[in-house]
Structures are given as C-alpha cells and as structure tokens.
DSSP file (Angstrom, degrees, kcal/mol; ACC not computed):
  #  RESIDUE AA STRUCTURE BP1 BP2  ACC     N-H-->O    O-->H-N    N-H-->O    O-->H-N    TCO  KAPPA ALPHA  PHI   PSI    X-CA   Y-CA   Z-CA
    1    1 A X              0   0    0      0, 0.0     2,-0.3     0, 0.0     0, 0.0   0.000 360.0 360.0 360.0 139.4   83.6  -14.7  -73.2
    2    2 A X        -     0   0    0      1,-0.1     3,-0.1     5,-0.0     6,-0.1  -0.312 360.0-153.0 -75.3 146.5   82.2  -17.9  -73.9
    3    3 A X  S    S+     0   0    0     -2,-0.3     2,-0.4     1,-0.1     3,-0.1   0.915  74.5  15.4 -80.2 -18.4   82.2  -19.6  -77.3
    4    4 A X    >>  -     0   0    0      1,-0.2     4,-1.7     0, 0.0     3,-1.3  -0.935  65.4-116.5-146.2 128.2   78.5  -22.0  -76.9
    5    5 A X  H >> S+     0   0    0     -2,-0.4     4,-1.6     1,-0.3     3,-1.1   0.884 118.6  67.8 -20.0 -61.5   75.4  -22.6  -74.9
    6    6 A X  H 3> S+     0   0    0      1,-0.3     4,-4.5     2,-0.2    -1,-0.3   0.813  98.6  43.7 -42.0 -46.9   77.3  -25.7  -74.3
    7    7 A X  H <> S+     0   0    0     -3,-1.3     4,-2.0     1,-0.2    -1,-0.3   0.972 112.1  53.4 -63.3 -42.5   80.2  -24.1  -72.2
    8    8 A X  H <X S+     0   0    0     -4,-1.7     4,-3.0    -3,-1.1    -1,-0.2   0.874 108.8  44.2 -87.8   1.7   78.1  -22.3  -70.4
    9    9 A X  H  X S+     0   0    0     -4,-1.6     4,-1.0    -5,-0.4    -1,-0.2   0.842 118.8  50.2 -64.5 -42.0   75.8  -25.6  -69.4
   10   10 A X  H  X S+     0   0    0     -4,-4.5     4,-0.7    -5,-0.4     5,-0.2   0.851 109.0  50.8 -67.2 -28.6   79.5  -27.2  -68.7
   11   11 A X  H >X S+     0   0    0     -4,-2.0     4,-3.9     2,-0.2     3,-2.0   0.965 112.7  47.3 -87.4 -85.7   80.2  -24.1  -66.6
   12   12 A X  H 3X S+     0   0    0     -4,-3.0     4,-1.3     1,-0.2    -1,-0.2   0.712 107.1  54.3 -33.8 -25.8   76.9  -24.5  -64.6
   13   13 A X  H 3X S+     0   0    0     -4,-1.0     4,-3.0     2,-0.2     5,-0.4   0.768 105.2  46.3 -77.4 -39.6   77.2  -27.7  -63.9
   14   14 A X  H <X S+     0   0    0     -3,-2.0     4,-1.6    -4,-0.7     5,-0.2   0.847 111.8  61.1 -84.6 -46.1   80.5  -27.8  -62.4
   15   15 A X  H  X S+     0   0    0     -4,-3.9     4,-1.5    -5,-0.2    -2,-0.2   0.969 108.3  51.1 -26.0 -61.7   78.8  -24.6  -60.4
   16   16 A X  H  < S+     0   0    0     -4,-1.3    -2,-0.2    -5,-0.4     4,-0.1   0.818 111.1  34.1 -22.1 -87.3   76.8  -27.0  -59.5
   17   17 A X  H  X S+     0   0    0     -4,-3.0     4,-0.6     2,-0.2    -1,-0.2   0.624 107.5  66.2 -68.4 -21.5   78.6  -29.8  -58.2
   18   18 A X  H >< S+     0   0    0     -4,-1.6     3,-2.9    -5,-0.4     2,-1.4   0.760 108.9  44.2 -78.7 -87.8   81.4  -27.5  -56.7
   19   19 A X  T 3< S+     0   0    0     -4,-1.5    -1,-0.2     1,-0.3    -2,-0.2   0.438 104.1  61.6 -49.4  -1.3   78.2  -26.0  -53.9
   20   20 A X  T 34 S+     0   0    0     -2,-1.4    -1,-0.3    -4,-0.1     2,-0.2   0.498  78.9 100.2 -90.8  -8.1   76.5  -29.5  -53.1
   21   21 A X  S XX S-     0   0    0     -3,-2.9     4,-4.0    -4,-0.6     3,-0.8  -0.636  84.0-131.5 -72.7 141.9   79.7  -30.4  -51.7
   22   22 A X  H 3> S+     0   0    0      1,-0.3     4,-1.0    -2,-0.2     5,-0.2   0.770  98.1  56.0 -81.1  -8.7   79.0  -29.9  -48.0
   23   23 A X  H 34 S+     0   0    0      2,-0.1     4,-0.3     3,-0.1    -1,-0.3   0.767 112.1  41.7 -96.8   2.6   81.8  -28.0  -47.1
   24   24 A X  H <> S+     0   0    0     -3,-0.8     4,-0.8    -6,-0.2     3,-0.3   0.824 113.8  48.0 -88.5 -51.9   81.2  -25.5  -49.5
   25   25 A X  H  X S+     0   0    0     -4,-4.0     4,-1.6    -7,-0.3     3,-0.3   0.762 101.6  70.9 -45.9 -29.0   77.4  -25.2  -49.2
   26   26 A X  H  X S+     0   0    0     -4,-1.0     4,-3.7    -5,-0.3    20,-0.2   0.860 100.9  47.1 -79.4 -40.5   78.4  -25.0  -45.2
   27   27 A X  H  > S+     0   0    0     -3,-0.3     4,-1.3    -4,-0.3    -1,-0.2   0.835 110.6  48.3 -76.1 -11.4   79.9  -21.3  -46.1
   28   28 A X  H  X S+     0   0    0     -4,-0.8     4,-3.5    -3,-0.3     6,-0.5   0.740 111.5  52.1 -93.3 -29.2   77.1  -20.0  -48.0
   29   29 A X  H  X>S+     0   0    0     -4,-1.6     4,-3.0    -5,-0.2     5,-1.0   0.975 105.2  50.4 -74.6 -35.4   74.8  -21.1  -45.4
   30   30 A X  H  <5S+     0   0    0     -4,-3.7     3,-0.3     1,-0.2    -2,-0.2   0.956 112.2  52.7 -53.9 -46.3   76.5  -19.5  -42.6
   31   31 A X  H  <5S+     0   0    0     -4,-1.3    -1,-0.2     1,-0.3    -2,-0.2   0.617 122.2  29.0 -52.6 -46.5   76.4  -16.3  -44.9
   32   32 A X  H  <5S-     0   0    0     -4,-3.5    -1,-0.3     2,-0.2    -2,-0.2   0.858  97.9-136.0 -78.5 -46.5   72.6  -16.6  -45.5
   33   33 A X  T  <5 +     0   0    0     -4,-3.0     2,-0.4    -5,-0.4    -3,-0.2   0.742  61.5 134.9  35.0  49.6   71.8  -18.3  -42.3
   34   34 A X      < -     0   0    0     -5,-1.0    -1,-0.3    -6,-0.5    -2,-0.2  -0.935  67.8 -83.4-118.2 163.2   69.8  -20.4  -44.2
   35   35 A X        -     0   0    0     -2,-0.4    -1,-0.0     1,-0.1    14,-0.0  -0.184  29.1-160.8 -33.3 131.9   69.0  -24.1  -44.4
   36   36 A X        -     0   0    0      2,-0.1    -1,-0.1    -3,-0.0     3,-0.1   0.908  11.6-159.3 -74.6 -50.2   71.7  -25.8  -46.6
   37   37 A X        +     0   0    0      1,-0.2     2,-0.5     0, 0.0    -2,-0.1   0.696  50.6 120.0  48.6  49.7   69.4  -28.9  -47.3
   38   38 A X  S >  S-     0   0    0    -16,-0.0     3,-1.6   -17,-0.0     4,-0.2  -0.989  70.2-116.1-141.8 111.0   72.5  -31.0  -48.2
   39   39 A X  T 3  S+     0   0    0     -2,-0.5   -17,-0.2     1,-0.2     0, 0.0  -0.307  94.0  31.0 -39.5 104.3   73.3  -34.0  -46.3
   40   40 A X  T >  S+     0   0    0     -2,-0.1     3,-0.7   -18,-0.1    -1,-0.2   0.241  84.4 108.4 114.5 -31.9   76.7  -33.8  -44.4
   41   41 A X  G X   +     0   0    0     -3,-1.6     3,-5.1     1,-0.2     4,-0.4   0.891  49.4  81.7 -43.1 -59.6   76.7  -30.4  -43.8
   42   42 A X  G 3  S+     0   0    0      1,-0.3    -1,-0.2    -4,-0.2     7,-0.1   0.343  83.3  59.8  -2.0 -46.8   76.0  -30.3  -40.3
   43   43 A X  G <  S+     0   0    0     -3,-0.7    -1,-0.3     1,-0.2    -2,-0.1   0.419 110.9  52.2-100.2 -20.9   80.0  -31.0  -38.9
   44   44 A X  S <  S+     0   0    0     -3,-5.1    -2,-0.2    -4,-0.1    -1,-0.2   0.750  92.1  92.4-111.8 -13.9   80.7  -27.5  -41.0
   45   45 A X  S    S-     0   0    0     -4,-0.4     5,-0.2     1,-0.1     4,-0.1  -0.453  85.5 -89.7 -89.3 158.9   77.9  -24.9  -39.5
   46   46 A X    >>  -     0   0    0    -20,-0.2     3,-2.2    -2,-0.1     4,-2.0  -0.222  43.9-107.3 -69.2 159.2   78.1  -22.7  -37.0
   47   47 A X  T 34 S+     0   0    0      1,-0.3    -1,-0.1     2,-0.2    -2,-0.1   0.631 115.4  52.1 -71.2  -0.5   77.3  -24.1  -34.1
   48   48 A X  T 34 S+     0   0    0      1,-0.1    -1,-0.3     3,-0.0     3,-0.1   0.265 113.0  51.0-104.3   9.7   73.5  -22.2  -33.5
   49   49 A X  T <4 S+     0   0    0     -3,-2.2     2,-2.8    -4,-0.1    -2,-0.2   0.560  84.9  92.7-123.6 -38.6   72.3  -23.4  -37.3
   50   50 A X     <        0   0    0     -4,-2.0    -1,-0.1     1,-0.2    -3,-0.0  -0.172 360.0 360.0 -51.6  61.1   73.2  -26.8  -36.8
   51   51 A X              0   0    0     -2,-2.8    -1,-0.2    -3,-0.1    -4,-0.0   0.470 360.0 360.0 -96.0 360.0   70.0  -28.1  -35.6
C-alpha cells in the first residue's frame, strides 16, 4: 500500500513518462488500434495503423 498522495503522484508520473516513450505507446496502440498521438511512434506500429 502506499504511505502519501505524494507516492502516488510520484507513481503516476513515472506511469506517465514510461507510455509517452514511443515504443511503449506503440504496443498499446496496436492493442487498441487507436491513434497513439506521440511523435516517433510510427517505425513501431503495425504496418496498416501506420498512416
């Protein structure tokens, strides 16, 4: 469990940053098939979402 708002603000944030990296964002979008809208992505989606 967490001990402060604060952890869990630290915790989101690092949430955060770990899915705007595009090769992470690139698996959730295939998942979805939805737009990533994160710059970079492109080189990591399958090939019929990469427009």
């Amino acid at each position: 469990m967490l001990d402060s708002q604060g952890e869990v603000m630290a915790l989101a944030a690092l949430h955060m940053d770990f899915l705007l990296e595009p090769e992470n964002i690139s698996a959730v979008t295939n998942y979805a098939r939805y737009n990533a809208g994160v710059t970079g992505v492109e080189e990591f989606l399958d090939p019929d979402l990469a427009t």
